[in-house]
Backbone as CSV, one residue per row, in Angstrom:
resi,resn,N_x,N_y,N_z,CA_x,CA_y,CA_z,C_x,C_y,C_z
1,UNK,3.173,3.793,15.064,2.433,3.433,13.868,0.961,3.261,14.205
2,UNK,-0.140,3.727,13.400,-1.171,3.527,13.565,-1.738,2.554,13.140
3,UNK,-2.994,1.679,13.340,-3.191,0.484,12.811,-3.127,0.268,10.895
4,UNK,-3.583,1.244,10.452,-3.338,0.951,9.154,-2.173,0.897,8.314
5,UNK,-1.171,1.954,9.183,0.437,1.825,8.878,0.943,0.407,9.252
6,UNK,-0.010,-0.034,10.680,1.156,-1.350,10.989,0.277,-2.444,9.959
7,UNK,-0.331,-2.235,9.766,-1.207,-3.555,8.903,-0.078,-3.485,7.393
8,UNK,-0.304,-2.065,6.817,0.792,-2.194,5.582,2.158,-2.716,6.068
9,UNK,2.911,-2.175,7.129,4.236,-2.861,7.372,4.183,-4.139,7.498
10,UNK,3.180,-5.191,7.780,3.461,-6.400,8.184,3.075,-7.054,6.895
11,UNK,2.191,-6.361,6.230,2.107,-7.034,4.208,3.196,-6.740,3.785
12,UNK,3.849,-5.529,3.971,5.269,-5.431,3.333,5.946,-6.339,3.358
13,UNK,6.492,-6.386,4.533,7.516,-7.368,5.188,7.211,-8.704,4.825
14,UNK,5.834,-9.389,5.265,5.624,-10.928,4.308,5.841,-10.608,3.010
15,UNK,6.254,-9.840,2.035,6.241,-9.816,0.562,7.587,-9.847,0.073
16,UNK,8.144,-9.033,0.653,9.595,-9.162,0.682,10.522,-10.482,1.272
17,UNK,10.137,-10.605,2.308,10.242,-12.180,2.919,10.460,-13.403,2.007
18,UNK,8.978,-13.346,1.454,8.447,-14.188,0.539,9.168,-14.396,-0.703
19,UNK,9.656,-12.674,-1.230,10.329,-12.841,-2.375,11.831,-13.007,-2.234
20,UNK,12.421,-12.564,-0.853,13.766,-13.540,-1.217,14.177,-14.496,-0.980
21,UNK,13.091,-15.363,-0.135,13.178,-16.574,0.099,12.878,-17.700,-1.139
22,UNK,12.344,-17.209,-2.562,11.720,-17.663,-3.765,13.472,-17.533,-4.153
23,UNK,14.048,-16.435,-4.602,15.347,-16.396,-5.212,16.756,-17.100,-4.122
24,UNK,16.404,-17.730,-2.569,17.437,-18.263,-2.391,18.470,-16.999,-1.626
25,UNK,17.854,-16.133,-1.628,18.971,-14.974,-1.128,19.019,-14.961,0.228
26,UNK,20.349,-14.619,0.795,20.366,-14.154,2.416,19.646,-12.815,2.457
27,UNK,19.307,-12.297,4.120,19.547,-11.017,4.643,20.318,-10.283,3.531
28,UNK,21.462,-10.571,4.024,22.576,-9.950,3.812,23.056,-9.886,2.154
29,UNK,22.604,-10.607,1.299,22.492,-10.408,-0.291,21.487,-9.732,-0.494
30,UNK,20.147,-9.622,0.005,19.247,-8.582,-0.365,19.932,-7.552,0.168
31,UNK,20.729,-7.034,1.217,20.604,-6.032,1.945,21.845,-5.201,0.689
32,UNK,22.664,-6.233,0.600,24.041,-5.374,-0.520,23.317,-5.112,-2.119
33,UNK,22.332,-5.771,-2.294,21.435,-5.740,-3.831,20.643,-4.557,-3.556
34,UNK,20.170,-4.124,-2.579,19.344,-3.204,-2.375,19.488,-1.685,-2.208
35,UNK,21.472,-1.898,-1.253,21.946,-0.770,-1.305,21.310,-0.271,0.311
36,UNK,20.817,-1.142,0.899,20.298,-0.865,2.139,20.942,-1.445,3.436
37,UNK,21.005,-1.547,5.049,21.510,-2.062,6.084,20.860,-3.626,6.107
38,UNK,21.620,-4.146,6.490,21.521,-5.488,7.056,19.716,-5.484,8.306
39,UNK,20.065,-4.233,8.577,19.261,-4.317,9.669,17.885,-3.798,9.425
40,UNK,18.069,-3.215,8.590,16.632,-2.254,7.425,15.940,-3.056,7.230
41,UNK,16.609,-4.115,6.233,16.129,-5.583,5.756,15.503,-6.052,6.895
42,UNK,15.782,-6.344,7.710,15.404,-7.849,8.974,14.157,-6.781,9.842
43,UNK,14.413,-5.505,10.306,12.761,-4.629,10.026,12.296,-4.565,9.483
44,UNK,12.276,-4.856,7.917,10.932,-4.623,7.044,10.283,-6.150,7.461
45,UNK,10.907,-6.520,7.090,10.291,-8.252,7.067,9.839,-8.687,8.259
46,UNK,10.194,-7.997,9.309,9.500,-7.869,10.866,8.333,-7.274,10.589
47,UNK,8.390,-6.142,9.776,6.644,-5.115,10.137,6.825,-4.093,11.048
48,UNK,8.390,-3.998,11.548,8.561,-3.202,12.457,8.971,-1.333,12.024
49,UNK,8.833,-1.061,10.777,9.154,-0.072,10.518,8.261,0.161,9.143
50,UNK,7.964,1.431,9.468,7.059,1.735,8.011,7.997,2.396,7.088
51,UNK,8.843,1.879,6.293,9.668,2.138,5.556,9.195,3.489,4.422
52,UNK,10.770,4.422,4.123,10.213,4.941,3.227,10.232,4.862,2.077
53,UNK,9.586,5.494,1.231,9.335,4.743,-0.141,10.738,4.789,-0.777
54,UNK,11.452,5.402,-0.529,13.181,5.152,-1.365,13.001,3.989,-1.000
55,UNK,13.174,3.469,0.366,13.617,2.341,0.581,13.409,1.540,-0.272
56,UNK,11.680,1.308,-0.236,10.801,0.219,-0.713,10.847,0.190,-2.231
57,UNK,11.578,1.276,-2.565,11.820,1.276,-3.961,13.075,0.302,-4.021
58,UNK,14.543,0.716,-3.440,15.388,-0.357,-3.377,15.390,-1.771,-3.264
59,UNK,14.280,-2.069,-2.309,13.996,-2.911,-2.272,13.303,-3.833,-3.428
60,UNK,12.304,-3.026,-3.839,11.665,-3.742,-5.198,12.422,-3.969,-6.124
61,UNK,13.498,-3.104,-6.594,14.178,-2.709,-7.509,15.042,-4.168,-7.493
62,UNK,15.553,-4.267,-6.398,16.637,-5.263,-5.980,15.847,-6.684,-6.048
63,UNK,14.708,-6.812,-5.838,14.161,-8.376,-5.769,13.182,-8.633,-7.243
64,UNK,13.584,-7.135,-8.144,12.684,-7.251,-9.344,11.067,-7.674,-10.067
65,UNK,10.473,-6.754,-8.836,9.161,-7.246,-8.552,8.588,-5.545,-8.897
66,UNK,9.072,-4.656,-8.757,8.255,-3.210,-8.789,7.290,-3.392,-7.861
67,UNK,7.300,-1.416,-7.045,7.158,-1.449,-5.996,5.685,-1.577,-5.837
68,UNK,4.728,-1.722,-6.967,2.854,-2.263,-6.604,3.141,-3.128,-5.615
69,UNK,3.855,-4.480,-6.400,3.625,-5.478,-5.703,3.809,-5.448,-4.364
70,UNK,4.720,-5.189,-3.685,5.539,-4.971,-2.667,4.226,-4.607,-1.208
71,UNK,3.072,-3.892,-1.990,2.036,-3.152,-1.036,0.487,-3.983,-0.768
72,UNK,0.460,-4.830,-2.032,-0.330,-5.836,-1.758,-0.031,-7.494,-2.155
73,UNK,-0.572,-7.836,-1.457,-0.737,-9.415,-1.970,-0.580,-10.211,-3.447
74,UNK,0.188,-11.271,-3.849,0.096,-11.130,-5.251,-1.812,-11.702,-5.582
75,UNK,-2.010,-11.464,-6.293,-3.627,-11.947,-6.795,-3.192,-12.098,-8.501
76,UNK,-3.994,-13.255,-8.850,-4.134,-13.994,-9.660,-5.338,-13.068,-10.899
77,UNK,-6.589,-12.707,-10.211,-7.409,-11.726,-11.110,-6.600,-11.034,-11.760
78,UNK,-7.503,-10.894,-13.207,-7.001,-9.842,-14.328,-6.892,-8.692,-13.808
79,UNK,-8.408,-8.468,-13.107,-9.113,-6.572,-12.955,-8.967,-6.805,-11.366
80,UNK,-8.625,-5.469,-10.975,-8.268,-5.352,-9.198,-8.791,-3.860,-9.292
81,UNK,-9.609,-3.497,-8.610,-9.916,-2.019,-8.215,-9.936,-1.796,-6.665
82,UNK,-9.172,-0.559,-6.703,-8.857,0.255,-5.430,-10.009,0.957,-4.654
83,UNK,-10.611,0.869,-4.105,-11.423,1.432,-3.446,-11.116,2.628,-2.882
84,UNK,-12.116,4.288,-2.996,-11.394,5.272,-2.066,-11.054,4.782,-1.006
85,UNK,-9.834,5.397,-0.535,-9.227,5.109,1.204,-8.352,3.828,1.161
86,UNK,-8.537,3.148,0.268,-8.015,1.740,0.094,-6.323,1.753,-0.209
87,UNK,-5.595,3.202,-1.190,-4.272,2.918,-1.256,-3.291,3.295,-0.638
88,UNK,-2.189,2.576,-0.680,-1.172,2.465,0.269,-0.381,3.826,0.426
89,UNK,-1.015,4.525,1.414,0.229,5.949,1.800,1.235,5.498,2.127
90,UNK,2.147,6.259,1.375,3.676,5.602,1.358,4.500,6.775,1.416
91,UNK,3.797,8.127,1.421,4.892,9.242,2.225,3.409,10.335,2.912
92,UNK,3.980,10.804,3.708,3.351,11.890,4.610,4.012,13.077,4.574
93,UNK,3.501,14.807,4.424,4.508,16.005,4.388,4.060,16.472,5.871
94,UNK,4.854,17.316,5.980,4.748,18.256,7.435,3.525,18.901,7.309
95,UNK,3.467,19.567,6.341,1.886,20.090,5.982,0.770,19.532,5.703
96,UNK,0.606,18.075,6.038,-0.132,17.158,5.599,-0.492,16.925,4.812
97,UNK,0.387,17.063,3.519,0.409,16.125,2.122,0.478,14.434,2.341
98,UNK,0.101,14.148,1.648,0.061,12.714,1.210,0.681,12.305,-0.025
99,UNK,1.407,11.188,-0.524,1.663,9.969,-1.542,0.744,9.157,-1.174
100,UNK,0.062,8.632,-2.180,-0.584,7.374,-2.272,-1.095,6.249,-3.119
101,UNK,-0.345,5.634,-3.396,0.009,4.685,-4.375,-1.430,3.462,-4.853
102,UNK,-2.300,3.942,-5.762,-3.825,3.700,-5.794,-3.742,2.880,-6.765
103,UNK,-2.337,2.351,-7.698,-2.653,1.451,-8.889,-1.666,1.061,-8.963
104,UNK,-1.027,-0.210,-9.480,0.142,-0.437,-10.345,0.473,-1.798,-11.000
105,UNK,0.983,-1.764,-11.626,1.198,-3.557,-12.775,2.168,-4.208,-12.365
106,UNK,2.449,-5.009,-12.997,3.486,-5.699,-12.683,4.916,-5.778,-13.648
107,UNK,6.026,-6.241,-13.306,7.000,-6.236,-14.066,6.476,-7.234,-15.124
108,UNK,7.734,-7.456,-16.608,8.767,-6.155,-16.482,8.398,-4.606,-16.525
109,UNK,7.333,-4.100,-16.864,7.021,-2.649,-17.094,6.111,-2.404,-16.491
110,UNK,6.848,-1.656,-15.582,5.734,-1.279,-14.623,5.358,0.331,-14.685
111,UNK,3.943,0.473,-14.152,3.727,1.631,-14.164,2.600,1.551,-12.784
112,UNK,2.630,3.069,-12.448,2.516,3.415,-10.840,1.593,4.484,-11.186
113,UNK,0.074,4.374,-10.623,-0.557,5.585,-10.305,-0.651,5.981,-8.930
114,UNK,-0.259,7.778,-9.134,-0.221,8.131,-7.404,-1.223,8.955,-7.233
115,UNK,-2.143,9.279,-5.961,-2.716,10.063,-5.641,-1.495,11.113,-4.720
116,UNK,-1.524,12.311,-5.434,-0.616,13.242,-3.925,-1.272,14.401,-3.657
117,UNK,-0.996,14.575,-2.487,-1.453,15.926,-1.743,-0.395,16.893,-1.529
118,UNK,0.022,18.142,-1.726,1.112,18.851,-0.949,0.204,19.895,-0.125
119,UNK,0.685,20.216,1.051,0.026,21.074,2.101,0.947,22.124,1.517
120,UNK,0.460,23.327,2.038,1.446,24.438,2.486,2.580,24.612,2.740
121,UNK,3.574,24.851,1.811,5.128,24.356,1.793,5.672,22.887,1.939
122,UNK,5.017,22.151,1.694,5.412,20.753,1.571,6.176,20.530,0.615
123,UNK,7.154,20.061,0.373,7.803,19.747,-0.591,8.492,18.467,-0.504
124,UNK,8.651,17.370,-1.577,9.335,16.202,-1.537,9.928,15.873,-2.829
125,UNK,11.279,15.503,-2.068,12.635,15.384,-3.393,12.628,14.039,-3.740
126,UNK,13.078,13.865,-4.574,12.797,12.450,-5.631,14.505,12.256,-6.004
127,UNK,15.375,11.020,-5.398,16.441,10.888,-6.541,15.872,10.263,-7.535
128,UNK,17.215,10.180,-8.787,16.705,9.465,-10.000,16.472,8.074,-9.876
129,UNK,15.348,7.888,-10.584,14.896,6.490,-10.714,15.676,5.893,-11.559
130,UNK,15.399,4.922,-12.036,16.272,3.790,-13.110,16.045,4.326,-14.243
131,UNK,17.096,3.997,-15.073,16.987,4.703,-16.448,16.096,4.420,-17.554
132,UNK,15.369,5.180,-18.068,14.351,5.059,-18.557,13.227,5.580,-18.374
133,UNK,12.821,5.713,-16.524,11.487,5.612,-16.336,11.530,7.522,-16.344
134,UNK,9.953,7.191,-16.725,9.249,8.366,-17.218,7.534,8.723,-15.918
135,UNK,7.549,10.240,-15.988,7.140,10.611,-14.855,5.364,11.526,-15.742
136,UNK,4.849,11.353,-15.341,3.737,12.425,-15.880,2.402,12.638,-14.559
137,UNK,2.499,14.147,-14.728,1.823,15.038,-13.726,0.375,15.467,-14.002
138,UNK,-0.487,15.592,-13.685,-2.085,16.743,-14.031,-2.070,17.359,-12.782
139,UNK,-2.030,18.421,-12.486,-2.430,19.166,-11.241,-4.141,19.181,-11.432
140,UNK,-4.721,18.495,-10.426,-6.301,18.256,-10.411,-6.891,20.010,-9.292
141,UNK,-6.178,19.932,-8.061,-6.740,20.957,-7.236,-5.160,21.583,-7.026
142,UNK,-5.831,23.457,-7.155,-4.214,24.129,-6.269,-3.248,24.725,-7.332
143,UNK,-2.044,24.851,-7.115,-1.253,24.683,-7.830,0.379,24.248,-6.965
144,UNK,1.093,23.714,-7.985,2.570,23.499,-7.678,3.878,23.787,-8.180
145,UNK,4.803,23.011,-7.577,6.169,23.443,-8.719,6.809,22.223,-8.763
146,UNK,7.418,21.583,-10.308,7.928,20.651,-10.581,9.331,21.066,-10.469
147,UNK,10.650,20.768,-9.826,11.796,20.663,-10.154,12.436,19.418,-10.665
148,UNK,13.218,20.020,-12.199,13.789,19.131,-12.773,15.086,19.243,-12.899
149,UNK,16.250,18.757,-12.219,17.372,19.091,-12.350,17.449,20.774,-12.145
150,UNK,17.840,21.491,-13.107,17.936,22.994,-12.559,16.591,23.638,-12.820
151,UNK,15.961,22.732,-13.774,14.328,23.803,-14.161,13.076,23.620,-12.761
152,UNK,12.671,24.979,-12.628,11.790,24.604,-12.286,10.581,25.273,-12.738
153,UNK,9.269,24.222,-12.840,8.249,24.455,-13.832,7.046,24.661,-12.735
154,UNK,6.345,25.866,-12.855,5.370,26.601,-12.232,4.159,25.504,-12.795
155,UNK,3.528,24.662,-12.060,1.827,24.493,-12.660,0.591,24.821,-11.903
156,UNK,-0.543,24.973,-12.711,-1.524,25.705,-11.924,-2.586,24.217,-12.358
157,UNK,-3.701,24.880,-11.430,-4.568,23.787,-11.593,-5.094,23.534,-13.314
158,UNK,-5.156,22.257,-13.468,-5.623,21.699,-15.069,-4.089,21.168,-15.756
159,UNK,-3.109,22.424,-15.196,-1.790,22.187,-16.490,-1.530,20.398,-15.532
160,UNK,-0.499,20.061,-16.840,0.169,19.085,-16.920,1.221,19.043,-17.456
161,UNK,2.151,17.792,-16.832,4.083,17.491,-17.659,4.238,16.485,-17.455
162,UNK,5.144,16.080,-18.864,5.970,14.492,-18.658,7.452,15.146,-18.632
163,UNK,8.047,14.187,-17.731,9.501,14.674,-17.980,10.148,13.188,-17.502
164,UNK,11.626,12.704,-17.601,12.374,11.979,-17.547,12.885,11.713,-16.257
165,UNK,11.740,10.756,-15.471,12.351,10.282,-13.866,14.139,10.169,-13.544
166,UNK,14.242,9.711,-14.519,15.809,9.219,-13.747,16.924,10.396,-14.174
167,UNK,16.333,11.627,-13.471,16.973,12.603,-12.860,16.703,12.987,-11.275
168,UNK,17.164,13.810,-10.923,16.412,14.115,-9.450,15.576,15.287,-9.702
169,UNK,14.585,15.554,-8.914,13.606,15.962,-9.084,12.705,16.096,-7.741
170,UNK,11.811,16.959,-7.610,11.291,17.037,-6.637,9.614,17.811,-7.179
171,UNK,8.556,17.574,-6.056,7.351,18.475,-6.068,7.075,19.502,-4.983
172,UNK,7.033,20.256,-5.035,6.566,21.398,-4.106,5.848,22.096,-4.465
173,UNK,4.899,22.349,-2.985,3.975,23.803,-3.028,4.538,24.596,-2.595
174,UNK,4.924,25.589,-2.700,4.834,27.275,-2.204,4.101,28.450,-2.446
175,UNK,2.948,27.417,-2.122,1.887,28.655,-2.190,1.122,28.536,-0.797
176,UNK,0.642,29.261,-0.240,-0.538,29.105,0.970,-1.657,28.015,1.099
177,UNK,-2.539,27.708,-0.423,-3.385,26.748,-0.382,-3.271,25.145,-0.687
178,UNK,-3.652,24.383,-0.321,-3.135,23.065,-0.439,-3.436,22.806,-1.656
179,UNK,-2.672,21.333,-2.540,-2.844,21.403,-3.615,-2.941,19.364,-4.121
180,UNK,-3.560,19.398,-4.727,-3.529,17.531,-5.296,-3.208,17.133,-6.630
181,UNK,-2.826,16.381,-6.850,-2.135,16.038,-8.135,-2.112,14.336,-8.605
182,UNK,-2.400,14.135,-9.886,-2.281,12.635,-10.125,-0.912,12.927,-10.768
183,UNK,0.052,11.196,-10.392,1.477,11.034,-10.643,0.753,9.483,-11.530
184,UNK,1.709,9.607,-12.792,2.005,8.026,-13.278,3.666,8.376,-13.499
185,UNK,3.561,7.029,-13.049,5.093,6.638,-13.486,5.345,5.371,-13.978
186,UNK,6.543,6.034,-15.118,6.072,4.389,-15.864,7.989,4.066,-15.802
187,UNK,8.015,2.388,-15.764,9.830,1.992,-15.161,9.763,0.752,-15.990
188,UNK,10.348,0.705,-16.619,10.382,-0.198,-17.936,11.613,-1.613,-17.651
189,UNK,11.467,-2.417,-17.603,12.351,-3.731,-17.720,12.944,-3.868,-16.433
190,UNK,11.786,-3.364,-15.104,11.793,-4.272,-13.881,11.934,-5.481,-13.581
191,UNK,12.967,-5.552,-12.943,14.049,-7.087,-12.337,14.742,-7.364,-13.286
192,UNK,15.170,-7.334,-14.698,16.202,-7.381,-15.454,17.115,-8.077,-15.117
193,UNK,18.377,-7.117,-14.185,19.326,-7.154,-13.634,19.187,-8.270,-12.433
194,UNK,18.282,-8.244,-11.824,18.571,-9.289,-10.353,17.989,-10.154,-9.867
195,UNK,18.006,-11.078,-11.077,17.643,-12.294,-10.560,18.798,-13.596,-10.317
196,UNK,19.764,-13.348,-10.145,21.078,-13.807,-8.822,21.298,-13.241,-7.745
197,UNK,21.384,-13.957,-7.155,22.325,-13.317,-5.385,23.557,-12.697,-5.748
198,UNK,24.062,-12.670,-6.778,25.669,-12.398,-7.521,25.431,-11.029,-7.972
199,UNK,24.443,-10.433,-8.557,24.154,-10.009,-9.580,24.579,-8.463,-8.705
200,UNK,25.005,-7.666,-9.892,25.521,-5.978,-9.255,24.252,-5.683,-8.964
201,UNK,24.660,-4.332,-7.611,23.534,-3.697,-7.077,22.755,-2.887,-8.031
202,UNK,21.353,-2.835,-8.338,21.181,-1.857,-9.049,21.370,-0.012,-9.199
203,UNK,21.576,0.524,-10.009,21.754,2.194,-9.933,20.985,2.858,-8.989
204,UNK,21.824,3.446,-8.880,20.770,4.493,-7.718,19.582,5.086,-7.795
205,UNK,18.540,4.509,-7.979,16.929,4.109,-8.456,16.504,5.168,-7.599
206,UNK,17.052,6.212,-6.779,15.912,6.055,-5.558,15.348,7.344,-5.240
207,UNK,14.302,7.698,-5.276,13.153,8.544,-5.430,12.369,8.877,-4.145
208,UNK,11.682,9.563,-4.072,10.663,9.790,-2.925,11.591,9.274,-1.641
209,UNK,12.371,10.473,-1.506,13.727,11.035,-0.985,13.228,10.140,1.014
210,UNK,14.501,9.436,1.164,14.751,9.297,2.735,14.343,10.104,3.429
């Protein structure tokens, strides 16, 4: 991990920490709420692993906080601005694409602005998110391809799409030149379900693929 990866893993991990120690939960009740290892859990909250964003999605999902919070500190201010360079990369492609998670609110409705990059055949699969949440694209530089369940939708630079997260889904380039794109995603009636240690695991939420 490089210093800015280990600096995010060790905010992670105090946040998560923090939040199941607020609800009273074990390890081991976050770890079955989350749908994740016993041992996943007790590394994040170490700082010892830069988790991937499925994870950190399970994770949010499960402690009902949505995954903004999860990347910074809670703060009390109304207005918070991101500074370039400032948001949390939370996936990397072989071709040196980037995710990077530059905005987001808080529950219950949350919504997520992403900065992404896809390199040269980069591609990253998304399971379905929680039901409800909704996905919308602008291709800024390049072009890409949205897969939605069996469609897949050609965009060039300028076009744009909304389509229905909680399918699986994926983004890819297959083209030669690299390409960037703004992501919102919007996940409606975050933590709902889990605020008990009792409470069923949530659906298989999980996106921005292991």
């Amino acid at each position: 991990m490089d210093e800015a990866a280990a600096k995010l893993a060790t905010a992670i991990g105090a946040r998560v920490k923090q939040e199941r120690a607020a609800r009273g939960w074990t390890l081991d009740q976050l770890a079955a709420a989350a749908s994740v290892s016993r041992r996943m859990v007790i590394s994040v909250e170490h700082g010892e692993v830069n988790p991937s964003v499925g994870t950190l999605l399970r994770l949010s999902d499960a402690l009902g906080v949505g995954l903004p919070a999860l990347v910074e500190p809670p703060e009390t201010r109304p207005v918070k601005v991101t500074r370039a360079g400032d948001g949390a990369q939370l996936w990397s492609g072989a071709a040196g694409g980037r995710g990077v998670l530059v905005a987001g609110t808080t529950p219950p409705d949350v919504v997520e602005l992403w900065d992404w990059s896809l390199g040269p055949g980069d591609r990253h699969a998304s399971e379905a998110h929680a039901g409800g949440t909704e996905e919308l694209i602008h291709v800024l530089e390049g072009a890409i391809t949205v897969e939605i369940d069996d469609q897949v939708i050609p965009l060039d630079t300028g076009d744009a799409v909304s389509f229905p997260g909680d399918v699986d889904h994926a983004y890819a380039n297959p083209h030669a030149a690299p390409a960037r794109f703004s992501l919102t995603v919007f996940e409606p009636g975050v933590g709902s379900p889990a605020t008990r240690p009792d409470a069923s695991p949530p659906s298989a939420h999980r996106r921005q693929g292991e």
